[in-house]
C-alpha positions as a Markdown table, in Angstrom:
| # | Residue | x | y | z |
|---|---|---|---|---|
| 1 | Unk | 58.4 | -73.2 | 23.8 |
| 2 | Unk | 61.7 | -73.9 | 22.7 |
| 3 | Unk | 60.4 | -75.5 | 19.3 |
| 4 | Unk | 58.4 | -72.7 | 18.7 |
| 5 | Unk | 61.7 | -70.5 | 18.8 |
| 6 | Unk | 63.4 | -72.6 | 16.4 |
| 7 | Unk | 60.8 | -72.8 | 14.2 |
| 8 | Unk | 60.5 | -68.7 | 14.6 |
| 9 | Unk | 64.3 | -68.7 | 13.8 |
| 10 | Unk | 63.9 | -71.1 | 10.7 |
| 11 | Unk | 61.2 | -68.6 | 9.4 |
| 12 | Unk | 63.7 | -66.0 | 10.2 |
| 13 | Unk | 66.3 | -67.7 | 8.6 |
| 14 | Unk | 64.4 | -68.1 | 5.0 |
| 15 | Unk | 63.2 | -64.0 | 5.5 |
| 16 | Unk | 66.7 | -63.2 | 5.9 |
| 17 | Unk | 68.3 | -61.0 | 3.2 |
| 18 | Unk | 71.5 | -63.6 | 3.3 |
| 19 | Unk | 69.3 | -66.8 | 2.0 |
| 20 | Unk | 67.1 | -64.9 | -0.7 |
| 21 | Unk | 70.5 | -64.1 | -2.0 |
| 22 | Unk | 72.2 | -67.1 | -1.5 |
| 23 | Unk | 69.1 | -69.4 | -3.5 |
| 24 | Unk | 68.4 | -66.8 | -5.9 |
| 25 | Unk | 72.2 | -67.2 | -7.0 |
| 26 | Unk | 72.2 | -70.5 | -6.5 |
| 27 | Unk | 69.3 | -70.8 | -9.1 |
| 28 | Unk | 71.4 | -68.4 | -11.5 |
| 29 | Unk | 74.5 | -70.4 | -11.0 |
| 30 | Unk | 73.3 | -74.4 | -11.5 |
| 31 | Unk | 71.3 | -73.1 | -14.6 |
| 32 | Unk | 74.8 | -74.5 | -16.3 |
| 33 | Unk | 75.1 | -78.3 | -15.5 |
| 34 | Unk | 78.9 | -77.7 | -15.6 |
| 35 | Unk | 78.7 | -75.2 | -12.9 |
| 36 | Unk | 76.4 | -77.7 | -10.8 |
| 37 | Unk | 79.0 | -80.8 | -11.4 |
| 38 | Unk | 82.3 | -79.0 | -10.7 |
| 39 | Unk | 80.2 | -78.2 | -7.7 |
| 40 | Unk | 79.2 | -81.1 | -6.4 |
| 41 | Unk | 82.8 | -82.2 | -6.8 |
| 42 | Unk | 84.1 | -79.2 | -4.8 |
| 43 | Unk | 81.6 | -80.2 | -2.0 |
| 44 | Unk | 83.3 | -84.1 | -1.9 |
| 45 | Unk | 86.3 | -82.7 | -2.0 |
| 46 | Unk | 85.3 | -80.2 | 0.5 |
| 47 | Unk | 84.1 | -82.8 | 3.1 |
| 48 | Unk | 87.1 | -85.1 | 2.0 |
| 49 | Unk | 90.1 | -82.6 | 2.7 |
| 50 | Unk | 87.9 | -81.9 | 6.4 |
| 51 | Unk | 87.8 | -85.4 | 7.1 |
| 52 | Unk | 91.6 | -85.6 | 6.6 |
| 53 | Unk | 92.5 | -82.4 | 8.8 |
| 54 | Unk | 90.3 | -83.5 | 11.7 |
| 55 | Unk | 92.2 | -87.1 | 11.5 |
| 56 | Unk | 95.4 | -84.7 | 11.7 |
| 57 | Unk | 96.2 | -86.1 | 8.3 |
| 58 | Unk | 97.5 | -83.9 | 5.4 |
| 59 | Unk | 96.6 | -84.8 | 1.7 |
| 60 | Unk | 98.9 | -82.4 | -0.6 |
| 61 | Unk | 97.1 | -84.4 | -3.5 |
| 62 | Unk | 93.4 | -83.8 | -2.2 |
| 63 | Unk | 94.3 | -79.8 | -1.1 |
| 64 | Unk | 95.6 | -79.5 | -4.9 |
| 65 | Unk | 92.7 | -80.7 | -6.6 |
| 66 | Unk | 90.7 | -78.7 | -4.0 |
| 67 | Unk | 92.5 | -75.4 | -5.0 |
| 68 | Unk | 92.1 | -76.3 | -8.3 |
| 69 | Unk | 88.5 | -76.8 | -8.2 |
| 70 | Unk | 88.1 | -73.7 | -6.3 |
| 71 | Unk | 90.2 | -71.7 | -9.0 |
| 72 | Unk | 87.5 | -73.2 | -12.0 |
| 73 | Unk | 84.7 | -72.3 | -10.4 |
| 74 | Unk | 86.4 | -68.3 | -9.3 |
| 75 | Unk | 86.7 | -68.1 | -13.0 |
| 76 | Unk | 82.7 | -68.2 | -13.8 |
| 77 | Unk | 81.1 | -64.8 | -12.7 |
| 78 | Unk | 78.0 | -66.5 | -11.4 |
| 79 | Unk | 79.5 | -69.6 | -9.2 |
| 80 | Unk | 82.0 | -67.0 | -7.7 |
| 81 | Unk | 78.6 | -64.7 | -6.5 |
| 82 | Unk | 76.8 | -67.9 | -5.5 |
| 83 | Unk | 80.3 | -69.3 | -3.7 |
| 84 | Unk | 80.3 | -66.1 | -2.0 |
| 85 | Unk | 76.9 | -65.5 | -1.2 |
| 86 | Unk | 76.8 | -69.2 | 0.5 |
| 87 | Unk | 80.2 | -68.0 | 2.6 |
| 88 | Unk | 78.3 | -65.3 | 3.8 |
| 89 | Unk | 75.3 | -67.4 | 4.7 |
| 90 | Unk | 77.1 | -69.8 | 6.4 |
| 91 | Unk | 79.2 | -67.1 | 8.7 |
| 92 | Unk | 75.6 | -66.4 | 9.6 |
| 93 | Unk | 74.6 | -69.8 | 10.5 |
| 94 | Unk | 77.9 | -70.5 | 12.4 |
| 95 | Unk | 77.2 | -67.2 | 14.2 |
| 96 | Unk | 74.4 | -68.3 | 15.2 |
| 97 | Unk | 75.5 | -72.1 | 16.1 |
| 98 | Unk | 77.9 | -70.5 | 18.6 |
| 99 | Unk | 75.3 | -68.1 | 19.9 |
| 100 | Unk | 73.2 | -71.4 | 21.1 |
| 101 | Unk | 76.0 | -73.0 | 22.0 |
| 102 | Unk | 77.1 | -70.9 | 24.1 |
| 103 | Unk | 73.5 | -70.3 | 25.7 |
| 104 | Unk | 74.0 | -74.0 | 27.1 |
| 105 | Unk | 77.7 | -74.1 | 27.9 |
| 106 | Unk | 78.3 | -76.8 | 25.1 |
| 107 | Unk | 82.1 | -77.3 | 23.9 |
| 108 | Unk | 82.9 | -76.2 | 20.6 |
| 109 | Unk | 86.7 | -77.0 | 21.1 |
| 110 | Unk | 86.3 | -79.9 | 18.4 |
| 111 | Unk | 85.4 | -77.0 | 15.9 |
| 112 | Unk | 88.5 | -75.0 | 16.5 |
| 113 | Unk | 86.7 | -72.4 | 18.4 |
């Protein structure tokens, strides 16, 4: 039963109005291989700069070339709508994350909630 809700949710998920515009974007967006390295590179650093803060280490070097990344790809019309458009798709999914979590009492301390 509870399979068949997630995979009711998942369906629901791919339906939703927030992922047709986030992959539609996305298509638009990594048309330009540029626009598809700069962000891959965002993501590492992304995942990089997270890695440091949850070890309660700060990396001024790391957060610069972050920021810098994150200015590059502000600058091109169509990453910033697909940058955007994958914010507001993952709000939903963290929404969602906490509504579950909460159904079963789990902790989500560790994610500064």
């Amino acid at each position: 039963m509870v399979e068949e809700a997630a995979k009711a949710l998942a369906t629901a998920l791919k339906n939703s109005p927030e992922f047709k515009q986030y992959a539609k974007l996305k298509e638009i967006a990594f048309r330009k291989d540029s626009t598809r390295s700069l962000y891959a590179q965002y993501k590492r650093l992304m995942v990089q700069a997270q890695a440091c803060e949850v070890s309660g280490r700060k990396n001024e070097e790391l957060l610069s070339q972050l920021n810098t990344l994150a200015e590059v790809l502000q600058f091109d019309t169509e990453a910033a709508a697909f940058l955007l458009a994958e914010f507001r798709l993952n709000a939903m999914l963290g929404r969602i994350y906490k509504l579950l979590a909460e159904a079963v009492g789990a902790d989500l301390s560790v994610l500064g909630e």
